[in-house]
DOVO-648384 format. One record per residue (C-alpha): residue number from 1; residue in one letter; x, y, z. Coordinates in nm, 2 decimals, decimal comma, padded with zeros to 4 digits, always signed. Layout:
N
+-----+------+--------+--------+--------+
!  nr ! rest !      X !      Y !      Z !
+-----+------+--------+--------+--------+
! NUM !    A !      X !      Y !      Z !
...
+-----+------+--------+--------+--------+
END
This chain:
209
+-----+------+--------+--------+--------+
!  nr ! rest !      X !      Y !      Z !
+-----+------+--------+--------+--------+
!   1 !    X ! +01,31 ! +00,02 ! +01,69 !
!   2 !    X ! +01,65 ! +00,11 ! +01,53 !
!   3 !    X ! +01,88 ! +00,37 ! +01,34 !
!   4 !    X ! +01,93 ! +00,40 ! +00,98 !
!   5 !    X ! +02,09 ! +00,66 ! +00,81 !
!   6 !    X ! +02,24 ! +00,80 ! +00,45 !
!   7 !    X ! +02,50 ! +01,09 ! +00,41 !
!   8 !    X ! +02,68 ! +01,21 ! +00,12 !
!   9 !    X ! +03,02 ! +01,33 ! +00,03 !
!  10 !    X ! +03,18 ! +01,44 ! -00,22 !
!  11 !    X ! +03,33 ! +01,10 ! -00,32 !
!  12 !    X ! +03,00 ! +00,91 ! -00,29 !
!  13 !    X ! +02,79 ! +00,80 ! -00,01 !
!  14 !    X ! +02,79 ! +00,63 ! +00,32 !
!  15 !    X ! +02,53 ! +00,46 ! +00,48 !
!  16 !    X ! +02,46 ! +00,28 ! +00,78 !
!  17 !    X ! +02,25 ! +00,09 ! +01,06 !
!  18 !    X ! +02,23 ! -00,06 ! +01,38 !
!  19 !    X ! +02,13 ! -00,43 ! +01,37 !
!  20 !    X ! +01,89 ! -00,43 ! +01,67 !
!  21 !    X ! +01,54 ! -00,52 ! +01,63 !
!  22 !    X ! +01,23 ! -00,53 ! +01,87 !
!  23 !    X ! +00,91 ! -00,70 ! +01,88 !
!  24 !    X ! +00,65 ! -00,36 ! +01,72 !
!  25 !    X ! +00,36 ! -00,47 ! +02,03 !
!  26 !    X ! +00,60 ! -00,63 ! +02,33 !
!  27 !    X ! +00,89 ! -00,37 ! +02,30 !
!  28 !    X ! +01,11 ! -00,73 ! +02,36 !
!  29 !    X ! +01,43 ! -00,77 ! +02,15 !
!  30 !    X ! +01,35 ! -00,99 ! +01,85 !
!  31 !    X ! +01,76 ! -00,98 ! +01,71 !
!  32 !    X ! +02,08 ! -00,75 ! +01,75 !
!  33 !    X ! +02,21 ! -00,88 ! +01,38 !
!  34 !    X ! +01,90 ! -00,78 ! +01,16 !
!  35 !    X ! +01,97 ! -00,67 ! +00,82 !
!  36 !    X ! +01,83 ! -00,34 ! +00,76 !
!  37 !    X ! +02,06 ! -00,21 ! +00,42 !
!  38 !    X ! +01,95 ! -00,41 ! +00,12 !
!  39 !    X ! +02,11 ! -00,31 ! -00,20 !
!  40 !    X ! +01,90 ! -00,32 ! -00,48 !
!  41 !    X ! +02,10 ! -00,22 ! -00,77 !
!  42 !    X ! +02,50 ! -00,16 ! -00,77 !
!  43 !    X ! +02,35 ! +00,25 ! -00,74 !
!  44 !    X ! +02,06 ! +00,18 ! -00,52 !
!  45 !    X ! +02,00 ! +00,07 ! -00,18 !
!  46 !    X ! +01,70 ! +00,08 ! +00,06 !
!  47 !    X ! +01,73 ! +00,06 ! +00,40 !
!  48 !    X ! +01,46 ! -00,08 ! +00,63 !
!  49 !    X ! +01,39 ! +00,08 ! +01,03 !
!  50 !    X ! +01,18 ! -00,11 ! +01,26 !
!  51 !    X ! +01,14 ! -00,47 ! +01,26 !
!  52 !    X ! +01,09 ! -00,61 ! +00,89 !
!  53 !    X ! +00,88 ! -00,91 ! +00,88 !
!  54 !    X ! +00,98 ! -01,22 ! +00,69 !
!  55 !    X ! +00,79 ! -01,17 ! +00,35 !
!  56 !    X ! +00,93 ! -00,84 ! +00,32 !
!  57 !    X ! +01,30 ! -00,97 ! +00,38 !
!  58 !    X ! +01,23 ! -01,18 ! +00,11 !
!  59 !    X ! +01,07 ! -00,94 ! -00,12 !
!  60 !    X ! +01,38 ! -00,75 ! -00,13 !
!  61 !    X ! +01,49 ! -01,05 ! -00,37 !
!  62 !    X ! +01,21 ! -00,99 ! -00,60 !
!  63 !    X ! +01,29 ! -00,64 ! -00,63 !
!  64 !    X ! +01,60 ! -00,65 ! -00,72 !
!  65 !    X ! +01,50 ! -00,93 ! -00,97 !
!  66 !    X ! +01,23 ! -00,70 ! -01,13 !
!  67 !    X ! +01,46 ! -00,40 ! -01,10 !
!  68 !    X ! +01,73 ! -00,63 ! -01,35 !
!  69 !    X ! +01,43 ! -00,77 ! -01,54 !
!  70 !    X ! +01,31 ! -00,43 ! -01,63 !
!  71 !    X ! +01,65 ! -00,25 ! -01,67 !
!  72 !    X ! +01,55 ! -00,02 ! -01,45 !
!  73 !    X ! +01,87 ! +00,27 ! -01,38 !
!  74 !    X ! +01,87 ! +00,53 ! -01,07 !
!  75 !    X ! +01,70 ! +00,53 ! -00,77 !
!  76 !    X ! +01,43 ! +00,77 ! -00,87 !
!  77 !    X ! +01,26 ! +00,55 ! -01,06 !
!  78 !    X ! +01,38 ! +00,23 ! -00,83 !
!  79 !    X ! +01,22 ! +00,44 ! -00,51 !
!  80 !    X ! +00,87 ! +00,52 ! -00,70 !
!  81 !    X ! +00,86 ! +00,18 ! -00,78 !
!  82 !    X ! +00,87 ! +00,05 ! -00,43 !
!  83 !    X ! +00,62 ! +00,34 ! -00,32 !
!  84 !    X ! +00,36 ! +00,19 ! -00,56 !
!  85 !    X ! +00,40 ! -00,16 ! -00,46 !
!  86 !    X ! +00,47 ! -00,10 ! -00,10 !
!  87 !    X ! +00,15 ! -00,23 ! +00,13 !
!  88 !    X ! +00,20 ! +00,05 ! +00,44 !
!  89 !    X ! -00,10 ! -00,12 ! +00,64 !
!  90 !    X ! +00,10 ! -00,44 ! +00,69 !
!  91 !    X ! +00,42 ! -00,28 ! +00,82 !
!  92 !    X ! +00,32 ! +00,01 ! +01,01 !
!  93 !    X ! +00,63 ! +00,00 ! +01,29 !
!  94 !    X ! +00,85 ! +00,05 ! +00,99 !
!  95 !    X ! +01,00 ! +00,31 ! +00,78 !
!  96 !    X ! +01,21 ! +00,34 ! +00,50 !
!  97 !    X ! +01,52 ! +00,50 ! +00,32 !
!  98 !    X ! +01,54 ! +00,43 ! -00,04 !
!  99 !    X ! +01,90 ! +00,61 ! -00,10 !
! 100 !    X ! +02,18 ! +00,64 ! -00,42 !
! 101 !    X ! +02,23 ! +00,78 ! -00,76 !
! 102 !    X ! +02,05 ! +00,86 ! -01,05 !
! 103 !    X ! +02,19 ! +00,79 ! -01,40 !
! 104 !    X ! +02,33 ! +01,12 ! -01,42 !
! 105 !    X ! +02,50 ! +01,05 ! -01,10 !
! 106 !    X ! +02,34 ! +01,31 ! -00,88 !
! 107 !    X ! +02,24 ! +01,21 ! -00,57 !
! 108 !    X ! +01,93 ! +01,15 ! -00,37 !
! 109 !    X ! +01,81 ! +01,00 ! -00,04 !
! 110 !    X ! +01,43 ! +00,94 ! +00,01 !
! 111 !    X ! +01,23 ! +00,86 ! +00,29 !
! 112 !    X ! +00,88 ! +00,66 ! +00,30 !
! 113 !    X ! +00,69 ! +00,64 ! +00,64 !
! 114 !    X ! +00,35 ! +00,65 ! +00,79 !
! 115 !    X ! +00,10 ! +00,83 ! +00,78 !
! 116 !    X ! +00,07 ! +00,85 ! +00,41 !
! 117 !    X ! +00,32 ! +00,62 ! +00,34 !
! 118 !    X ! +00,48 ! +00,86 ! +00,01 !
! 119 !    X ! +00,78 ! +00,93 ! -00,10 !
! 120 !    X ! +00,96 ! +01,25 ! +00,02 !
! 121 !    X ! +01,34 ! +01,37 ! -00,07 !
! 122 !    X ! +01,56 ! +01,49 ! +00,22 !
! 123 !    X ! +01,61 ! +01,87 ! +00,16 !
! 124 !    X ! +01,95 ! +01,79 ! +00,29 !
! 125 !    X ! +02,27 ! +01,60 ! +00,20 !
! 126 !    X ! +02,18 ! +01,31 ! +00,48 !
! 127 !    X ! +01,88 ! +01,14 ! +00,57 !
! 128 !    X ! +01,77 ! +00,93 ! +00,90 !
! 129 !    X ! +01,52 ! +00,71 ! +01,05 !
! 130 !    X ! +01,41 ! +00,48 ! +01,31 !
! 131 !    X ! +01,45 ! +00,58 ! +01,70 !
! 132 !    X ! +01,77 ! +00,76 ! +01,72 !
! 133 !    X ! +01,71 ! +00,99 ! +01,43 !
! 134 !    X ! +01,71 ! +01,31 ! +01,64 !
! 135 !    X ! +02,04 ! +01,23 ! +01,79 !
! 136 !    X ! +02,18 ! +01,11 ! +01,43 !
! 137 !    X ! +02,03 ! +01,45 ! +01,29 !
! 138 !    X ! +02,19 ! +01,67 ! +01,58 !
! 139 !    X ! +02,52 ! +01,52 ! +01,49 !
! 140 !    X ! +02,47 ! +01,56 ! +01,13 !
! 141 !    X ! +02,38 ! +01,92 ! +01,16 !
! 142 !    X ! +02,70 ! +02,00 ! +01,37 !
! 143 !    X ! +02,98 ! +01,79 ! +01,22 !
! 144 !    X ! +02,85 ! +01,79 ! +00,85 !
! 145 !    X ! +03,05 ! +01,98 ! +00,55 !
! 146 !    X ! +02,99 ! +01,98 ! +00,17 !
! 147 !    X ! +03,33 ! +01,90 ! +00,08 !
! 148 !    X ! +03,36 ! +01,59 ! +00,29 !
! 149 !    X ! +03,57 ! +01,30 ! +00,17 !
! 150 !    X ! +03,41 ! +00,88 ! +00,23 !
! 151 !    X ! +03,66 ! +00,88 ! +00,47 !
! 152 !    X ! +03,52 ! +01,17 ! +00,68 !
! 153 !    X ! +03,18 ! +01,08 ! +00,64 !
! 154 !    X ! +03,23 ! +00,76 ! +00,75 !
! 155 !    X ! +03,33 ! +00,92 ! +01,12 !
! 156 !    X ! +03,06 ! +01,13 ! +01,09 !
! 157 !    X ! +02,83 ! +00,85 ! +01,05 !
! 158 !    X ! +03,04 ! +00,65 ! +01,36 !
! 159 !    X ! +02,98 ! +00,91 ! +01,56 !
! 160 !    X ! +02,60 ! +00,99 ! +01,50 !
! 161 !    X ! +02,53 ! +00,62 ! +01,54 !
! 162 !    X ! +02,72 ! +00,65 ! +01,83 !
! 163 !    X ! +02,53 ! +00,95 ! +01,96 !
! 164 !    X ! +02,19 ! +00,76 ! +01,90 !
! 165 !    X ! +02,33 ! +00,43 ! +02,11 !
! 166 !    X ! +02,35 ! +00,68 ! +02,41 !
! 167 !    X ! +02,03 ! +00,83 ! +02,36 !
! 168 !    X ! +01,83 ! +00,47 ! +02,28 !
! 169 !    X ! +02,03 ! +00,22 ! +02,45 !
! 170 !    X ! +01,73 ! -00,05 ! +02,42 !
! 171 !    X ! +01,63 ! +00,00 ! +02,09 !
! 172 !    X ! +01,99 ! +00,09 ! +01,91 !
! 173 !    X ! +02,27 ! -00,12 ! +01,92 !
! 174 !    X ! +02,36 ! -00,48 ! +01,81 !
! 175 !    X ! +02,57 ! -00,54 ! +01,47 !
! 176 !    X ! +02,66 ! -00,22 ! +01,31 !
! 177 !    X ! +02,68 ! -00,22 ! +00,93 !
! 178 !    X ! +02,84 ! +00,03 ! +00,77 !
! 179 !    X ! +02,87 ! +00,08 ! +00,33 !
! 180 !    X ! +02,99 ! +00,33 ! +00,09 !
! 181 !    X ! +02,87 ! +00,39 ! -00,25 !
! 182 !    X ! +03,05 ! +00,52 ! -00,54 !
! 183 !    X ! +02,83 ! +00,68 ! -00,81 !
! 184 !    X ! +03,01 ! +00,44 ! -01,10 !
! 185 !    X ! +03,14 ! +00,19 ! -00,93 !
! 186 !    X ! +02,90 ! +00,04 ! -00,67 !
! 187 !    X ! +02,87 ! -00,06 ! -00,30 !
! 188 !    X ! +03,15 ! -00,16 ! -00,08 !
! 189 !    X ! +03,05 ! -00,29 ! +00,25 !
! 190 !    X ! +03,26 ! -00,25 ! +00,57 !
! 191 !    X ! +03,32 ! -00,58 ! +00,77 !
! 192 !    X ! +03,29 ! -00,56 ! +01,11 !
! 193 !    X ! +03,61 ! -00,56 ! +01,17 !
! 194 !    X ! +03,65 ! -00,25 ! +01,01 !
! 195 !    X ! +03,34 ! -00,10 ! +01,17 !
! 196 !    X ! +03,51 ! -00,23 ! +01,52 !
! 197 !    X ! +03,83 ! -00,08 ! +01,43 !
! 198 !    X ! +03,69 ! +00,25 ! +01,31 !
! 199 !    X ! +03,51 ! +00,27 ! +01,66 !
! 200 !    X ! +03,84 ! +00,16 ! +01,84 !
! 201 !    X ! +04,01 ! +00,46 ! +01,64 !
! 202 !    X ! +03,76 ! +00,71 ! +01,74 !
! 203 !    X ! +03,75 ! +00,56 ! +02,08 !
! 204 !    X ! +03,41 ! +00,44 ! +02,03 !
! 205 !    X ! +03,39 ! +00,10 ! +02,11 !
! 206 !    X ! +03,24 ! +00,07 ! +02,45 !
! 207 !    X ! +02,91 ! +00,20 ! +02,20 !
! 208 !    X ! +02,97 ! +00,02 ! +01,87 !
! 209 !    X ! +03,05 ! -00,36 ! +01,92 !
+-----+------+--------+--------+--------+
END
């Protein structure tokens, strides 16, 4: 499947995936470079677990066209808009985090999944998906503190994707992408140099390549 996940600090959010994707029936690997964060407006982005068929790939274009069309600001609004137009029969390997700011700048991360397919909020300042979630969440639960800086979270977030490559070796791994978002200013997205570098840093890298 795969491992997505969202945290928040006190300098914005980080957010993160894997880039490994398998076939939903066969179990075979289908890619190790699959985009899973899609960034809908400069405060929004949803992240995708499991692997996303191609009409929903490119439906991410149309939302972002109809989210500009409509001036549509936060992603409150921008995650009950996906929830109403979101088909769960058709994708039901796949869940997703709709995470970011509102225009008030307070932050939110929500998740929609089978069954029901609606939206929920984390009760918590982090949110995860796909296989590895549990071994993402343990690490989030230990390592996790309110006053966190980007910087920090972005270790934590290392570390917890590391956490769920060692627990899910087939189904987690591949191209690691790795953004932070800054409540005025927008996305900034790592390149994977800086990703490999992080991991080399925290002496990561025989997980994260």
């Amino acid at each position: 499947m795969t491992t997505i996940a969202a945290v928040t600090t006190k300098e914005g959010m980080v957010l993160i995936a894997d880039g490994r994707a398998l076939d939903a029936e066969s179990r075979e690997l289908v890619a190790d470079d699959q985009v899973k964060i899609f960034e809908i407006s400069p405060q929004c982005v949803l992240m995708s677990a499991g692997h996303m068929p191609r009409e929903l790939e490119n439906g991410m274009s149309e939302l972002v066209s109809i989210v500009g069309q409509k001036g549509v600001r936060g992603v409150t609004p921008i995650a009950r808009m996906f929830g109403r137009s979101f088909d769960g029969n058709e994708y039901q390997s796949m869940e997703f985090i709709v995470a970011g700011y509102d225009a008030d700048q307070s932050p939110h991360i929500y998740r929609i999944a089978k069954p029901d397919w609606a939206i929920q909020e984390y009760k918590t300042p982090y949110g995860q998906g796909g296989s590895g979630r549990k071994s993402v969440l343990n690490t989030f639960e230990q390592g996790y503190r309110s006053n966190m800086t980007l910087s920090e979270g972005n270790v934590l977030a290392v570390d917890a994707m590391k956490e769920a490559c060692k627990a899910s070796p087939d189904s987690v791994g591949g191209k690691i992408r790795l953004w932070n978002m800054d409540p005025s200013l927008g996305v900034t997205k790592f390149r994977p140099a800086d990703v490999r570098k992080l991991a080399l840093k925290m002496k990561l890298i025989r997980f994260l390549v």
